[in-house]
Kinemage of the C-alpha trace (Angstrom):
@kinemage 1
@onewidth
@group {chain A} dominant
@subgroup {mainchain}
@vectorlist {calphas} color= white
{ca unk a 1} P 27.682 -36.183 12.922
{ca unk a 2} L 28.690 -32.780 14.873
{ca unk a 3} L 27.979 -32.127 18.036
{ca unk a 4} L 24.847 -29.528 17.193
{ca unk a 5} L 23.613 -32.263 15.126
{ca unk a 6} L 23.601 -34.658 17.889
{ca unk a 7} L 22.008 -32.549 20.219
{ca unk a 8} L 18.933 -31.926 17.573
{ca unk a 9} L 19.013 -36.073 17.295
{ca unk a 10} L 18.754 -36.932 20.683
{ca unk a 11} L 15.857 -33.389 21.302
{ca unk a 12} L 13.761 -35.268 18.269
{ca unk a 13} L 13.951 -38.713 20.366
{ca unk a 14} L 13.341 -36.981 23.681
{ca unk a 15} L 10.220 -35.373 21.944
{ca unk a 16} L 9.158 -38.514 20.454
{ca unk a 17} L 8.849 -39.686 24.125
{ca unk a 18} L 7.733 -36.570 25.772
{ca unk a 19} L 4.907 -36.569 23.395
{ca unk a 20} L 3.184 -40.135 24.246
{ca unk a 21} L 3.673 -39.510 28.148
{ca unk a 22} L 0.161 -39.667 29.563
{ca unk a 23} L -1.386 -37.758 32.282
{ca unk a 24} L -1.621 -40.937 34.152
{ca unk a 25} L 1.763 -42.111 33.245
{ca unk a 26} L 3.484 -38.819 35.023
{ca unk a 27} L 3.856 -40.255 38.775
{ca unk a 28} L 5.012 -43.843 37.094
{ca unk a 29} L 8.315 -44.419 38.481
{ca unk a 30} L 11.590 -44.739 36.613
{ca unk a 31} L 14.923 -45.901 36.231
{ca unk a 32} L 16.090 -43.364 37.907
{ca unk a 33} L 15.128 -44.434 41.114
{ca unk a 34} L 14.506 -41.416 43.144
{ca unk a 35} L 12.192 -39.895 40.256
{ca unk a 36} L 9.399 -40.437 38.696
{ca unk a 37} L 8.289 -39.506 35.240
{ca unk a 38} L 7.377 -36.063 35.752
{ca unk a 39} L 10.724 -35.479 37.844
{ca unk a 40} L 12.697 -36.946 35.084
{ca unk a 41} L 11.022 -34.476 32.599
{ca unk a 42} L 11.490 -31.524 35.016
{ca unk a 43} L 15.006 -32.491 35.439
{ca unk a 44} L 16.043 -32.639 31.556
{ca unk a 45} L 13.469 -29.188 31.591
{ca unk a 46} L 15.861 -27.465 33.959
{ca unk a 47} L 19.343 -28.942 32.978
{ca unk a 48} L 18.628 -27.922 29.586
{ca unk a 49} L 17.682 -24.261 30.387
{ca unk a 50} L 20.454 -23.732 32.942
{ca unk a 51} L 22.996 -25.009 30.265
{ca unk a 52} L 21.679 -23.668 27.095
{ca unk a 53} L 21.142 -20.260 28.801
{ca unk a 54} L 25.279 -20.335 29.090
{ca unk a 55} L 24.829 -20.928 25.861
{ca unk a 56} L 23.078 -17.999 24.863
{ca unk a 57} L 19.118 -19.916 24.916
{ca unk a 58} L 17.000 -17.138 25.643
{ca unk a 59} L 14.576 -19.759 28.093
{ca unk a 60} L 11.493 -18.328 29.570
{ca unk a 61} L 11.108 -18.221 33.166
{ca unk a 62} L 8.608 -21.255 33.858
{ca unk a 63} L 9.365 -22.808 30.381
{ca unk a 64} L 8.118 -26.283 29.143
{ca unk a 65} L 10.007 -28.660 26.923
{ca unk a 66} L 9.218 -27.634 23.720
{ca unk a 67} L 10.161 -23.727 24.621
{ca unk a 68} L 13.515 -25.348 25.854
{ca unk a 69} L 13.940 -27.119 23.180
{ca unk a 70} L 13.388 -24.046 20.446
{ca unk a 71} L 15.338 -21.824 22.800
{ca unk a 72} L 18.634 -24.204 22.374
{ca unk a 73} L 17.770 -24.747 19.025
{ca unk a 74} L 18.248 -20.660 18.554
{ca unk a 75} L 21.449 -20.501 20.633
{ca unk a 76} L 23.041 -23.212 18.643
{ca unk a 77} L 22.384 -21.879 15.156
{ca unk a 78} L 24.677 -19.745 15.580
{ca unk a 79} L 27.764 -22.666 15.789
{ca unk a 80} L 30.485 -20.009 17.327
{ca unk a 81} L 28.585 -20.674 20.484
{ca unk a 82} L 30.550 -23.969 21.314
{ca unk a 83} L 34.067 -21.989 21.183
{ca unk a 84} L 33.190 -19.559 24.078
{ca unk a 85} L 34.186 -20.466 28.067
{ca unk a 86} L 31.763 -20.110 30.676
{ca unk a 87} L 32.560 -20.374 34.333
{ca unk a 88} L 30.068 -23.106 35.541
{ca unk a 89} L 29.377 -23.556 38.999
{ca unk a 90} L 31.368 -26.401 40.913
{ca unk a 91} L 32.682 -27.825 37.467
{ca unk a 92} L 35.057 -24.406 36.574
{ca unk a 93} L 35.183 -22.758 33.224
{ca unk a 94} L 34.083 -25.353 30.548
{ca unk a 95} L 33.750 -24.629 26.802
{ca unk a 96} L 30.483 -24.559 25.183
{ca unk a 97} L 31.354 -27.762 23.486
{ca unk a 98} L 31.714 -29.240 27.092
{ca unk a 99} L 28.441 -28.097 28.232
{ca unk a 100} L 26.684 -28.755 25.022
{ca unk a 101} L 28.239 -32.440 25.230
{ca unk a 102} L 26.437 -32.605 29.382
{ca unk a 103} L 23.592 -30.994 27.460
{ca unk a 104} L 23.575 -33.562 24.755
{ca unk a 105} L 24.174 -36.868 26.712
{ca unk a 106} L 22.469 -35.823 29.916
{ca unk a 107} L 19.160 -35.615 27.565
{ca unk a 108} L 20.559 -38.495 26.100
{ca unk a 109} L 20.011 -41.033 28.845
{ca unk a 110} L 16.876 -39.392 29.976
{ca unk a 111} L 15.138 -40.225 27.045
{ca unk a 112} L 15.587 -44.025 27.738
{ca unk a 113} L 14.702 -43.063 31.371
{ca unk a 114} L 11.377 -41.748 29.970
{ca unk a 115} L 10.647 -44.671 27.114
{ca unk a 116} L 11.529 -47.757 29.728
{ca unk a 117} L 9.292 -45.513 32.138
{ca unk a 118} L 6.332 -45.300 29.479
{ca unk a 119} L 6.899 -48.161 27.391
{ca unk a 120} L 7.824 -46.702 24.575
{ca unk a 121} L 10.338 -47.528 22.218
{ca unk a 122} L 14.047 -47.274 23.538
{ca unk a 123} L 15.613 -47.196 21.135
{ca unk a 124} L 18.324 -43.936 21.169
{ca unk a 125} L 20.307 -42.413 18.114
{ca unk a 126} L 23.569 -44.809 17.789
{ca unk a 127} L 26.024 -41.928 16.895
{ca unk a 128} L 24.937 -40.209 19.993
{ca unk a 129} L 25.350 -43.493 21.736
{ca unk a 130} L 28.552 -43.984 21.190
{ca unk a 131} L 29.476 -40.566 21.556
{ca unk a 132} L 27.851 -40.518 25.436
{ca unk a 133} L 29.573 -43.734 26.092
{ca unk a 134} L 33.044 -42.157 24.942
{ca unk a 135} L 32.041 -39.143 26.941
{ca unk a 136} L 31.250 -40.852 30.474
{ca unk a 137} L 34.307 -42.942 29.916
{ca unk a 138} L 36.804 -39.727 29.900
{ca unk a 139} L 34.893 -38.537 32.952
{ca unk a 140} L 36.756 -38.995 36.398
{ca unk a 141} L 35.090 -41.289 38.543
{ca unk a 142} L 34.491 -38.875 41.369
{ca unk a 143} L 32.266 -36.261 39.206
{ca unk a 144} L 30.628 -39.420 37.410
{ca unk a 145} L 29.725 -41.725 40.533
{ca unk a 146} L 29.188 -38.462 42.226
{ca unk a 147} L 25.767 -38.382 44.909
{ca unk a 148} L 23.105 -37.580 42.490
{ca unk a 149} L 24.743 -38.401 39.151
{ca unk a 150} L 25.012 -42.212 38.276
{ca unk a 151} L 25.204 -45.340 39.972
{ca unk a 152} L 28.063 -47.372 39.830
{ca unk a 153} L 28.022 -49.754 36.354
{ca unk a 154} L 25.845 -52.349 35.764
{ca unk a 155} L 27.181 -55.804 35.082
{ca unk a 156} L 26.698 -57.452 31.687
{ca unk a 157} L 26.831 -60.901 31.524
{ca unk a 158} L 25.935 -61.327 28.024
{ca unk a 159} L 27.275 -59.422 24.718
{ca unk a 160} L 25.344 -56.714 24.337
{ca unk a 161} L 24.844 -53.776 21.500
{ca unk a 162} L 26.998 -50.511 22.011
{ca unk a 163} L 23.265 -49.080 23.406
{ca unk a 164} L 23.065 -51.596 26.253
{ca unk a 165} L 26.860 -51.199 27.257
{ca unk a 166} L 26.771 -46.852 27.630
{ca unk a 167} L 23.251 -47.845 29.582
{ca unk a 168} L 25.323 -50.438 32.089
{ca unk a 169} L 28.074 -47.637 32.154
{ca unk a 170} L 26.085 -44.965 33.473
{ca unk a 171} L 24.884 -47.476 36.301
{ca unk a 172} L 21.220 -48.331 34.314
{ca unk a 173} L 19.559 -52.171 33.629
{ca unk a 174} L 19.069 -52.064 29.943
């Protein structure tokens, strides 16, 4: 699976679990430990606009997940996108593959943030799994254990699936 395709994979789970969020549910805390469920969703909101506008996503000013989501889904029809360079603040010039792959497993995680949050099922797309996994490993350790990006791993002491390890990578109690 490509990278676009990914990215639609992982915005179908995150919808699944944006879509049974509750009004009551919105202040329940997460895994995340400094947000709650309505932070976490403003969060992915934001990331995604900020990134997929350097993508070309034409996101309205005040825009909700699902006009997000159909803004990247515009910008990346058009594959060239992931071949330009963008200069992104305090990480340099990336490609659009490298900010469609923060885009991609940023969401990623967040949608297990959300289901553990919620309840719901938490289970996440395994090519995008182990994709994300592969991704956070080639990160260096001081932009990934960064203040404000993930805690340090989580220890395993049993075998676990590939889902459980990338969730213990990026510092989160599966």
């Amino acid at each position: 699976m490509d990278l676009i395709e990914q990215w639609r994979t992982v915005a179908e789970a995150f919808d699944r679990r944006y879509a049974e969020i509750t009004d009551e549910q919105r202040d329940d805390p997460t895994p995340c430990s400094e947000w709650d469920v309505r932070q976490v969703v403003d969060h992915v909101v934001s990331a995604q606009g900020r990134f997929g506008a350097m993508l070309g996503a034409d996101v309205p000013e005040d825009a909700a997940w699902p006009d997000v989501r159909e803004a990247m889904a515009t910008a990346l029809a058009d594959g060239s996108v992931l071949s330009q360079t963008v200069a992104v603040p305090g990480l340099g010039d990336l490609s659009g593959r490298q900010i469609l792959e923060i885009c991609t497993y940023d969401l990623l995680i967040h949608t297990w943030d959300v289901a553990r949050a919620i309840g719901a099922d938490e289970t996440l797309p395994p090519e995008a799994v182990a994709g994300c996994h592969a991704w956070l490993q080639g990160l260096p350790v001081e932009i990934l254990r960064s203040s404000g990006r993930f805690s340090d791993p989580v220890d395993l002491q049993a075998q676990v699936d590939e889902q459980a390890k990338m969730l213990a990578f990026a510092g989160r109690k599966p």
